[in-house]
C-alpha atoms as an extended CHARMM CRD file, in Angstrom:
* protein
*
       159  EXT
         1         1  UNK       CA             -3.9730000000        7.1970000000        2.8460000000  PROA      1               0.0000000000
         2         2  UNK       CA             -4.8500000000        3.7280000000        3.5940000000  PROA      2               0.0000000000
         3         3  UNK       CA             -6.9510000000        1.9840000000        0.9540000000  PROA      3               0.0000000000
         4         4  UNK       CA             -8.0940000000       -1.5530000000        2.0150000000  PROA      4               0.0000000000
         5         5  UNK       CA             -9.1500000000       -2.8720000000       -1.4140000000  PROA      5               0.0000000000
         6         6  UNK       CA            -10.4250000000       -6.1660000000       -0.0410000000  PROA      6               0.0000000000
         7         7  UNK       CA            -10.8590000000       -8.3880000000        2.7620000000  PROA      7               0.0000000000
         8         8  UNK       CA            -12.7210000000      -11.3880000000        4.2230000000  PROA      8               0.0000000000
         9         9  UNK       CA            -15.3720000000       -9.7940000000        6.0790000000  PROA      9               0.0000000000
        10        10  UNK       CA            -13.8930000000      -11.9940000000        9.3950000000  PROA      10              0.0000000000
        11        11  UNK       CA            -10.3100000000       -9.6390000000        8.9690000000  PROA      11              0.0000000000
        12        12  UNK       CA            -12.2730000000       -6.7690000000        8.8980000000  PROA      12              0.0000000000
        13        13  UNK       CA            -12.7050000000       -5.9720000000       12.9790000000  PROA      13              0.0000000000
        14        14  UNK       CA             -8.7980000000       -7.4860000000       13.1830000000  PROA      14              0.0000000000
        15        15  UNK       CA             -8.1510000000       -4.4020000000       10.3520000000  PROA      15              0.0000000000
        16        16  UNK       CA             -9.4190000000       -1.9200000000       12.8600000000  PROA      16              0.0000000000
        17        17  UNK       CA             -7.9040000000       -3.1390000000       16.1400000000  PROA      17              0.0000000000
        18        18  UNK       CA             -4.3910000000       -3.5440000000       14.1580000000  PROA      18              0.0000000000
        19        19  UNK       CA             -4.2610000000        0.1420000000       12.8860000000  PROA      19              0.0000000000
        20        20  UNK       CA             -5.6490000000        1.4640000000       16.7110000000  PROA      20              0.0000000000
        21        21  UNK       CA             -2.8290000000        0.0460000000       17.7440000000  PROA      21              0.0000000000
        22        22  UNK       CA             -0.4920000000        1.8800000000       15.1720000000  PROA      22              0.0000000000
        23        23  UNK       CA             -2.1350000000        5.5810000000       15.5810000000  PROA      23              0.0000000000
        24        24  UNK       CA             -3.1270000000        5.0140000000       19.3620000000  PROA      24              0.0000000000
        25        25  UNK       CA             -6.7310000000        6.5730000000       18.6470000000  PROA      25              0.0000000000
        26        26  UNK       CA            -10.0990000000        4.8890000000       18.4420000000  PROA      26              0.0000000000
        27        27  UNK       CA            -10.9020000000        3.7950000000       14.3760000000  PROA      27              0.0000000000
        28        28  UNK       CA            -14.2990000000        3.7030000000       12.8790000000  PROA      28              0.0000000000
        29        29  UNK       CA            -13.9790000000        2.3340000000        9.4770000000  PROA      29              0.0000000000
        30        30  UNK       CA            -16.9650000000        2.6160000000        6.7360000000  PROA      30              0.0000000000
        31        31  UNK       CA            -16.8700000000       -0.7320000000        5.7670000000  PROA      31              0.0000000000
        32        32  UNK       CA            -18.5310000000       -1.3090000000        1.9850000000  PROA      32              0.0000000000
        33        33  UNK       CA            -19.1930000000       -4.4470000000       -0.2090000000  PROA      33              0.0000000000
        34        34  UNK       CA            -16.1080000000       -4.8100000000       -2.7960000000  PROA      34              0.0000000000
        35        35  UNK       CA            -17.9630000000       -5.4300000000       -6.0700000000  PROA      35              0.0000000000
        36        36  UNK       CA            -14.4850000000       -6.4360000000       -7.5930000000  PROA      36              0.0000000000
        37        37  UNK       CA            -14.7170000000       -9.6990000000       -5.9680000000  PROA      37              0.0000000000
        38        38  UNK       CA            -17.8010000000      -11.2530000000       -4.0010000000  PROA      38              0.0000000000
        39        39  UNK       CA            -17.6620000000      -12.0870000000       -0.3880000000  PROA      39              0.0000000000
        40        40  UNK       CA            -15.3870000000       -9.2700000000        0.4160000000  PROA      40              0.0000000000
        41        41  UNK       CA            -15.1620000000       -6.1510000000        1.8570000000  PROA      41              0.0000000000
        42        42  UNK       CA            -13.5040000000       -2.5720000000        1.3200000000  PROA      42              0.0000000000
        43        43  UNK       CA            -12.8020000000        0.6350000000        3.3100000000  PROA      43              0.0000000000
        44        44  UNK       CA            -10.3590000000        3.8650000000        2.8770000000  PROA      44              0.0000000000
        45        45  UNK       CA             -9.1180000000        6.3210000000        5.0330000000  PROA      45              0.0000000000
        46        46  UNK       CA             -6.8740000000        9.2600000000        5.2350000000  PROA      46              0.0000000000
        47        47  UNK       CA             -3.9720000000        9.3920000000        8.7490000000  PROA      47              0.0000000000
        48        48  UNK       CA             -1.6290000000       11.8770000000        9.7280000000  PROA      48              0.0000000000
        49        49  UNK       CA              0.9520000000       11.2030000000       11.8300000000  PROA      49              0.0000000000
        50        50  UNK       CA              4.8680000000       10.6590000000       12.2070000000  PROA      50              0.0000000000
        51        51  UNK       CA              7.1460000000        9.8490000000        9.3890000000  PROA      51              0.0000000000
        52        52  UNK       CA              7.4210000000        5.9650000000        9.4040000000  PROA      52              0.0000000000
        53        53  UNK       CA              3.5460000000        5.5600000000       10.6770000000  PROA      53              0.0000000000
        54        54  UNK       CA              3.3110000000        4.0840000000        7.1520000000  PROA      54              0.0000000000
        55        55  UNK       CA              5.9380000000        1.7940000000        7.1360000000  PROA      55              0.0000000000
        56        56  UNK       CA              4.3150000000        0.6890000000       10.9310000000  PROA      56              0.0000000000
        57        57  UNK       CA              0.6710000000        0.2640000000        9.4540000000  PROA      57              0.0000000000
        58        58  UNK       CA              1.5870000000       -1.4270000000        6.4160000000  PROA      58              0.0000000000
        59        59  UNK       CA              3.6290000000       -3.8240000000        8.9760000000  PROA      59              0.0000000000
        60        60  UNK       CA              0.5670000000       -4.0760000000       11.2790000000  PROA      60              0.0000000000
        61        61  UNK       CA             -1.7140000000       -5.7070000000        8.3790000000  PROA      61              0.0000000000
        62        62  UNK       CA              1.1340000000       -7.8780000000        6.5970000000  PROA      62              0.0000000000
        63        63  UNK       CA              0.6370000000      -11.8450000000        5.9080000000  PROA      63              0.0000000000
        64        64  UNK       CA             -3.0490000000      -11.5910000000        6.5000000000  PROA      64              0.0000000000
        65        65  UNK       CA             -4.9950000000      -14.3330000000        4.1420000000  PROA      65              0.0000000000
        66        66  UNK       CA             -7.1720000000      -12.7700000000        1.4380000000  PROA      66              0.0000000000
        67        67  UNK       CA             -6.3310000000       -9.3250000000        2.5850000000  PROA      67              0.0000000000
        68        68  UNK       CA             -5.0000000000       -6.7020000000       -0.2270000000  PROA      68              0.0000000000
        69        69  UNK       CA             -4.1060000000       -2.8650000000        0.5560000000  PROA      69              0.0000000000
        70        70  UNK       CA             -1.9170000000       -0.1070000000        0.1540000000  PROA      70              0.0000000000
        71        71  UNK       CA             -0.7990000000        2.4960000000        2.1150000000  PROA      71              0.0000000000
        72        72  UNK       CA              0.9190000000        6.0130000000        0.9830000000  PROA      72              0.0000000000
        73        73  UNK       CA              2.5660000000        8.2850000000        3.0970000000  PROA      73              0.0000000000
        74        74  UNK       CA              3.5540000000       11.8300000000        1.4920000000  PROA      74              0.0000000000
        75        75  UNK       CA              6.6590000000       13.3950000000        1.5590000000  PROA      75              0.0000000000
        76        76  UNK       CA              7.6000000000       15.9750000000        4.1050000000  PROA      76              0.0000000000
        77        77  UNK       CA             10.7590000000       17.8600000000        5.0670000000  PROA      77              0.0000000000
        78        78  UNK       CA             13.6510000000       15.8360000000        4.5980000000  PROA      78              0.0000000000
        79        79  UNK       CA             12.1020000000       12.4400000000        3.8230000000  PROA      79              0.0000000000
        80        80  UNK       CA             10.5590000000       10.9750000000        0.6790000000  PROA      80              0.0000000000
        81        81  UNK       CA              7.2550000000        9.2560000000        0.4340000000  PROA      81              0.0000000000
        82        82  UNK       CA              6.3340000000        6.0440000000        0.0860000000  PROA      82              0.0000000000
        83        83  UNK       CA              3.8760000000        3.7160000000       -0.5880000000  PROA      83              0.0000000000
        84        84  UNK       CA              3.2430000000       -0.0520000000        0.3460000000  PROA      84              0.0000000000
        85        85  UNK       CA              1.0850000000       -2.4120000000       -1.6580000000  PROA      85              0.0000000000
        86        86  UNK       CA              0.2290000000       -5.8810000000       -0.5620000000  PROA      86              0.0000000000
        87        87  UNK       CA             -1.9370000000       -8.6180000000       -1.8920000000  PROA      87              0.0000000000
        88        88  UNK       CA             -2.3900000000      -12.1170000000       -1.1570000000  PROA      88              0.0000000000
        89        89  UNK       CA             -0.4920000000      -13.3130000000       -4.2250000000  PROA      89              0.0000000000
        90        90  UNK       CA              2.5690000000      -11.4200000000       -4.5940000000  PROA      90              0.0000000000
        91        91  UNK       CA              2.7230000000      -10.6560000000       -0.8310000000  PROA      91              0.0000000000
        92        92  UNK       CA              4.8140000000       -6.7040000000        0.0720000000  PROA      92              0.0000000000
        93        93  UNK       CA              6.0660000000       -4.3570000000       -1.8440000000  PROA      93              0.0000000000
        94        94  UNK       CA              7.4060000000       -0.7840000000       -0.5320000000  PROA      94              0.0000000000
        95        95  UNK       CA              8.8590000000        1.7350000000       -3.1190000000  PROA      95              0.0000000000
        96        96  UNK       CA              9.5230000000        5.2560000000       -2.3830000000  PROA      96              0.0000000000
        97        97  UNK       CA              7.6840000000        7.9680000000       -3.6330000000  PROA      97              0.0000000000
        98        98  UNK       CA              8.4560000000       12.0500000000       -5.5600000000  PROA      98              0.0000000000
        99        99  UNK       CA              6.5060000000       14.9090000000       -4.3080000000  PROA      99              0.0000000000
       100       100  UNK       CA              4.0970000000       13.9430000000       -7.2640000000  PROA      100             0.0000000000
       101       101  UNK       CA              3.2440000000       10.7740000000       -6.4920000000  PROA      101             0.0000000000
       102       102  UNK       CA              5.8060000000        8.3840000000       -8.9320000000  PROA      102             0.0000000000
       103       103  UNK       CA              7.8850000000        5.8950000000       -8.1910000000  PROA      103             0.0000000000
       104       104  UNK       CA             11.4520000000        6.6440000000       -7.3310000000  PROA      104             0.0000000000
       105       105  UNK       CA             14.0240000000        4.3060000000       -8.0580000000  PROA      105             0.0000000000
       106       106  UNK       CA             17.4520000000        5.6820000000       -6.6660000000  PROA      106             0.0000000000
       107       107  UNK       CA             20.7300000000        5.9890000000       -8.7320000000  PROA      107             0.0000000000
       108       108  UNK       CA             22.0270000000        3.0980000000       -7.0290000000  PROA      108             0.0000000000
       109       109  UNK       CA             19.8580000000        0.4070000000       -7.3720000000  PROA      109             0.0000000000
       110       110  UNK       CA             19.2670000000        1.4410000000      -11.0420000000  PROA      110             0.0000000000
       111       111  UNK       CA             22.9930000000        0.4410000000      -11.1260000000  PROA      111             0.0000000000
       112       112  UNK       CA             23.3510000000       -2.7240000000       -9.6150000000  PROA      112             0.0000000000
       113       113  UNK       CA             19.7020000000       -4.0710000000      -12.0470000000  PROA      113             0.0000000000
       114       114  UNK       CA             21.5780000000       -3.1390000000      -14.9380000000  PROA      114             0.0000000000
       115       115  UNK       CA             25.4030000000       -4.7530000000      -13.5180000000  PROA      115             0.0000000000
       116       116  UNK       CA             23.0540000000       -7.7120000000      -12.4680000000  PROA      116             0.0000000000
       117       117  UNK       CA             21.1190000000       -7.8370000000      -16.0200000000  PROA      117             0.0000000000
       118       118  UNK       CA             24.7780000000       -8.0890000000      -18.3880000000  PROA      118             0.0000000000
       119       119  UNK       CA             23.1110000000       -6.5760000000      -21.2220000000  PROA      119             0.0000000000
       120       120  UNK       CA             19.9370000000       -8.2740000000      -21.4080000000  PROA      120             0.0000000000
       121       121  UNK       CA             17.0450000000       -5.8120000000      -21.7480000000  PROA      121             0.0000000000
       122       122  UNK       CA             14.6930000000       -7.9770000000      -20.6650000000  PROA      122             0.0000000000
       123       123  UNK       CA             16.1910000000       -8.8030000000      -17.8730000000  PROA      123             0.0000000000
       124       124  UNK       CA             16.8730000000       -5.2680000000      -17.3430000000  PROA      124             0.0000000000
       125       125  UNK       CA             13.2780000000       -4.2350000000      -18.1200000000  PROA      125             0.0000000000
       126       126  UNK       CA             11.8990000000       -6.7620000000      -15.5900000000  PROA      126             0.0000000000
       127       127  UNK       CA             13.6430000000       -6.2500000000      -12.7670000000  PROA      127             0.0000000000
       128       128  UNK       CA             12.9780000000       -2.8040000000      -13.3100000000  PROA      128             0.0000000000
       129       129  UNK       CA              9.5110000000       -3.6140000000      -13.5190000000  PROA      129             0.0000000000
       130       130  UNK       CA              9.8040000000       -5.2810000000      -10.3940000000  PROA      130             0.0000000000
       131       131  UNK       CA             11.5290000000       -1.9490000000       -8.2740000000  PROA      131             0.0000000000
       132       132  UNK       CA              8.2460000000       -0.1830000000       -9.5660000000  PROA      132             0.0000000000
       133       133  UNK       CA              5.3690000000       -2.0330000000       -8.6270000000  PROA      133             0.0000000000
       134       134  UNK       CA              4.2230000000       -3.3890000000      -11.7300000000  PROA      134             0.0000000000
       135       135  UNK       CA              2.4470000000       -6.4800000000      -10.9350000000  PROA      135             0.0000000000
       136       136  UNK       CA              1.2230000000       -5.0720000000       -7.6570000000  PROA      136             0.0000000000
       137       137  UNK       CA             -0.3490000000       -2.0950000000       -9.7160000000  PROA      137             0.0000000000
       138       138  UNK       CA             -1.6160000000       -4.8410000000      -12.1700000000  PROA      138             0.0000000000
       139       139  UNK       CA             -3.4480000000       -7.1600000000       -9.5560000000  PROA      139             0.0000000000
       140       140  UNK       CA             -4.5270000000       -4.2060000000       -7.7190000000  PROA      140             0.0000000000
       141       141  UNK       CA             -5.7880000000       -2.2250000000      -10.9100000000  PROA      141             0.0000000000
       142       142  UNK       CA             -9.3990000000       -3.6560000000      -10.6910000000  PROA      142             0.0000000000
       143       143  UNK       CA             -9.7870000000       -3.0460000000       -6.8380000000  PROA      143             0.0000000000
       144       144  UNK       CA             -9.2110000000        0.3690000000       -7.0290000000  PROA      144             0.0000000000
       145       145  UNK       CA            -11.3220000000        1.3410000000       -9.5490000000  PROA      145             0.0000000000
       146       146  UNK       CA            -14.3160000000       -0.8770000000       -8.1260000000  PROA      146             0.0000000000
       147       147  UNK       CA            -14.0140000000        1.8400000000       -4.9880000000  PROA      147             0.0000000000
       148       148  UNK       CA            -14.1830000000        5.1030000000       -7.1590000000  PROA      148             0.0000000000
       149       149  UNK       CA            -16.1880000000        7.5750000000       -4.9230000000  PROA      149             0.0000000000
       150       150  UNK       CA            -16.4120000000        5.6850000000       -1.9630000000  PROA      150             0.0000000000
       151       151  UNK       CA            -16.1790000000        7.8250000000        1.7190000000  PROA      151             0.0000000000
       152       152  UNK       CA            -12.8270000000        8.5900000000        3.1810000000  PROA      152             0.0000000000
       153       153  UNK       CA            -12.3750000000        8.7310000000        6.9030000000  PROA      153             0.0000000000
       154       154  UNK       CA             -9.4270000000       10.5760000000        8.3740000000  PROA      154             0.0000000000
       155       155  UNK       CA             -7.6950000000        9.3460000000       11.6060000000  PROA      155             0.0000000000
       156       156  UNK       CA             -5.2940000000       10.9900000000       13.3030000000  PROA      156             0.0000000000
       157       157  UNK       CA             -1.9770000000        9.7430000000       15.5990000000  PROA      157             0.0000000000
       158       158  UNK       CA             -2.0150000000       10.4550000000       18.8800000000  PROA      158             0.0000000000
       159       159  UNK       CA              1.5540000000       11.6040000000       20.0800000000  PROA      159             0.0000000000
């Protein structure tokens, strides 16, 4: 999926020329107000395509002013999902995903925030916080919910 939770309306053409480009296949977003915040607009759609399409159409709309979005890709065979979650303030974040839609944070990494927090919990606990998403999910919270119900439109990738 592909949720764009809000844009200027003057990104919102550049939107759908960006992700053409990433599924090679003509895309017809339904474009509706964002009540979450005036002036703005939002859209969502479901893709298939190749592992790492994601990864290519979260690229493809990165650094754009005012813009915020996520994008989730689902697991398949022998790769994990992910999601990426931008907005304006806090900028990227990728983490990956289980086949039930949490955030994974590998053995390794849990490692190194606790080696890197010395026994400070709250160190600990925010950088942790940080390897999940938190804020993201926090400044994003709103958006979503203001697009409960809206239409989905599914595009495809053209091999």
């Amino acid at each position: 999926m592909v949720f764009i939770h809000s844009t200027p309306t003057a990104l919102c053409p550049h939107i759908g020329w960006a992700l053409e480009g990433v599924l090679d296949t003509r895309v017809a977003l339904d474009w509706t107000p964002q009540p979450a915040q005036a002036a703005t607009m939002r859209t969502e759609f479901a893709w298939t395509g190749e592992q790492g399409t994601g990864a290519q159409l979260a690229s493809a709309m990165r650094g754009w002013d005012g813009l915020r979005y996520e994008v989730v890709e689902e697991a398949s065979r022998g790769s994990d999902g992910a999601r990426w979650t931008h907005t304006p303030a806090l900028g990227i974040h990728h983490a990956r995903l289980s086949a039930n839609g949490d955030v994974v944070v590998n053995e390794d990494r849990l490692r190194a925030l606790l080696a890197d927090a010395r026994g400070n919990l709250g160190a600990f606990t925010a950088e942790v916080d940080r390897a999940i998403g938190s804020a993201w999910d926090a400044e994003l919270e709103r958006f979503r919910h203001a697009g409960e119900g809206a239409p989905v439109t599914w595009l495809h990738k053209v091999s």
